[in-house]
C-alpha positions in Angstrom: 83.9 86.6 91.7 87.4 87.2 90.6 90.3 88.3 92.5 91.1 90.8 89.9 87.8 92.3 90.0 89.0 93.9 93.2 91.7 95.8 91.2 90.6 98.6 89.1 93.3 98.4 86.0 90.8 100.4 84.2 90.7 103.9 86.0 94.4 104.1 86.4 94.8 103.7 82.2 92.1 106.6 81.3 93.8 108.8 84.6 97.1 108.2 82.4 94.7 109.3 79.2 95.5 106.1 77.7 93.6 103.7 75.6 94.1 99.9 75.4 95.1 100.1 72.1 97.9 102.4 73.5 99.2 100.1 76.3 99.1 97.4 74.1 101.6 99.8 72.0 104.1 100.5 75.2 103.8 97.1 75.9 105.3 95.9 72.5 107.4 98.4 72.7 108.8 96.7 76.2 108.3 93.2 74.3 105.5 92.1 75.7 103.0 91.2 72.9 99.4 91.7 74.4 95.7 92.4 73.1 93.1 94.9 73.6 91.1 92.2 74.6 93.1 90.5 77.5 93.5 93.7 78.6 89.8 94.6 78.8 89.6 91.1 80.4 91.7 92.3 82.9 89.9 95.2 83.6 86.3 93.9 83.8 87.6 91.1 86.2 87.3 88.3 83.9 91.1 86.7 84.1 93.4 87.9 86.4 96.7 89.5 84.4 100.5 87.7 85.7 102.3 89.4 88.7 105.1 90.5 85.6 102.0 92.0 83.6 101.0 94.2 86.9 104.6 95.3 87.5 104.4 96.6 83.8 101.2 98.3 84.2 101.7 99.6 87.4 104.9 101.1 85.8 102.9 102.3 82.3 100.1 103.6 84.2 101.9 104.7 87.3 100.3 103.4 89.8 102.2 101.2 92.0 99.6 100.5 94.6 98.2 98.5 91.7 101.3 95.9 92.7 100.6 96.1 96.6 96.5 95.5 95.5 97.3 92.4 93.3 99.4 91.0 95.8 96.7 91.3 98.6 94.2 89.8 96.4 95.5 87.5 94.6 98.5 85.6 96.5 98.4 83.6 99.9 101.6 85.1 101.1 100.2 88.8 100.2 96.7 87.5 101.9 98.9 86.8 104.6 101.1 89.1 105.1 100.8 92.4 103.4 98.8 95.1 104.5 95.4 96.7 104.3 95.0 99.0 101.8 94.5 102.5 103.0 91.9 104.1 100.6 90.2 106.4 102.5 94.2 108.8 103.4 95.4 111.1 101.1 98.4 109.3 99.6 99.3 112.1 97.5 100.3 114.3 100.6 103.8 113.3 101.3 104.5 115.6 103.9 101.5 113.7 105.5 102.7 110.6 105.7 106.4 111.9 106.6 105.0 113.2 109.9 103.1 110.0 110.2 105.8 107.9 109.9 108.3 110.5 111.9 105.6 110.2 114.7 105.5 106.2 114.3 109.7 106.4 114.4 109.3 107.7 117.5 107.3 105.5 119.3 109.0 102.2 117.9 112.2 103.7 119.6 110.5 103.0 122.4 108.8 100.0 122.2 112.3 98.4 121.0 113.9 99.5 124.0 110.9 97.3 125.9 111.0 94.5 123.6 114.9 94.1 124.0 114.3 93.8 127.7 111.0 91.4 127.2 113.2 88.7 124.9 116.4 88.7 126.7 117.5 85.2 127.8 114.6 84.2 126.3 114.1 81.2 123.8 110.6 80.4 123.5 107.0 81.1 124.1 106.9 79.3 127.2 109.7 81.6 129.1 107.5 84.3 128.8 104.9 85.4 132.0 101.6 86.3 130.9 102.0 89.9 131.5 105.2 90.3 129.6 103.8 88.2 126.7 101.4 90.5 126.1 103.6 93.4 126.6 105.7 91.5 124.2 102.6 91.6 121.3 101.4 95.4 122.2 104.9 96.6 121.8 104.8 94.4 118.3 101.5 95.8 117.0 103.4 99.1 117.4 105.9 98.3 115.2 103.8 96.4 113.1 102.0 100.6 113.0 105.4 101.5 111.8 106.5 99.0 109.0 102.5 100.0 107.4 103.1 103.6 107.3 106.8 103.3 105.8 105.2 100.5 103.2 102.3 103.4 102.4 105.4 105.8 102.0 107.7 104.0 100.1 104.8 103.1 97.5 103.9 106.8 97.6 107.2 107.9 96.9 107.0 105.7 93.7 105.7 108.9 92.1 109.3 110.6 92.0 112.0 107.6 92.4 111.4 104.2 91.1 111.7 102.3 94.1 111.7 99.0 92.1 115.4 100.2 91.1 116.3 101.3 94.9 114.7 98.1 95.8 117.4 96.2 93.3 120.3 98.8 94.6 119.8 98.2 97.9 119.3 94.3 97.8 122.9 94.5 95.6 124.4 96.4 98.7 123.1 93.9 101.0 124.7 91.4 98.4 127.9 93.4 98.5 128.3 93.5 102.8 127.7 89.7 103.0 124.5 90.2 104.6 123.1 87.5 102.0 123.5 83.6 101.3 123.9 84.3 97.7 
């Protein structure tokens, strides 16, 4: 089966009240020159659209877990590294998440207090005891709890800020401090 098949592009277009014909229009209208048919091949799983062509719908339809979902799917680092999906929590209740992630802040402040004292004067595996390497992974897993929830909250918040363009702002910042090579 294909990847894409695992990403509905479909429902988020008709949720939006949109036909294809229609994001074909917004999409020319961005310069990208696309057919009904690719994108009905993209919603019935037979090609899988380019990471640039999910930004754009994600944007058009807006939906930006549709981003998160294509990179889980679809790309060894995201099969790797990102995240399970949560589908079955109520992503549109903000405050929700807030506390969840408030809760989650809490708790890391904590566990980073521990994991300061676990890697001190430590350089590799091997200078760890048992015990505190698996202190060292419990306390991990808990921030690894709190770097989901503000990933779930920063795609949530997509809805009212564009975090694509806070994304850009704060990279530049970064940029500006010399925290960057480039």
């Amino acid at each position: 089966m294909n990847s894409s098949y695992l990403i509905d592009y479909q429902t988020p277009r008709e949720n939006m009240r949109l036909s294809r014909n229609d994001v074909a229009a917004l999409l020319a209208d961005r310069g990208i020159e696309i057919s009904t048919e690719s994108l009905g091949c993209y919603e019935r799983g037979v090609r899988d659209p380019s990471p640039g062509m999910v930004v754009e719908l994600a944007d058009i339809y807006k939906e930006p877990f549709l981003t998160q979902r294509y990179c889980r799917y679809n790309c060894a680092i995201g099969q790797a590294y990102s995240y399970e999906i949560l589908d079955n929590i109520d992503l549109d209740n903000l405050s929700n998440i807030a506390l969840k992630l408030l809760e989650e802040h809490r708790e890391s402040h904590d566990v980073l207090d521990e994991i300061l004292v676990l890697i001190t004067n430590k350089r590799t595996k091997k200078d760890f005891t048992d015990d505190e390497f698996k202190r060292l992974r419990k306390n991990v897993h808990e921030l690894l709890d709190t770097e989901h929830t503000i990933e779930i909250f920063k795609i949530a918040l997509n809805k009212f800020i564009d975090m694509k363009e806070m994304i850009a702002e704060h990279n530049e910042k970064c940029r500006q401090r010399g925290y960057t090579r480039r």
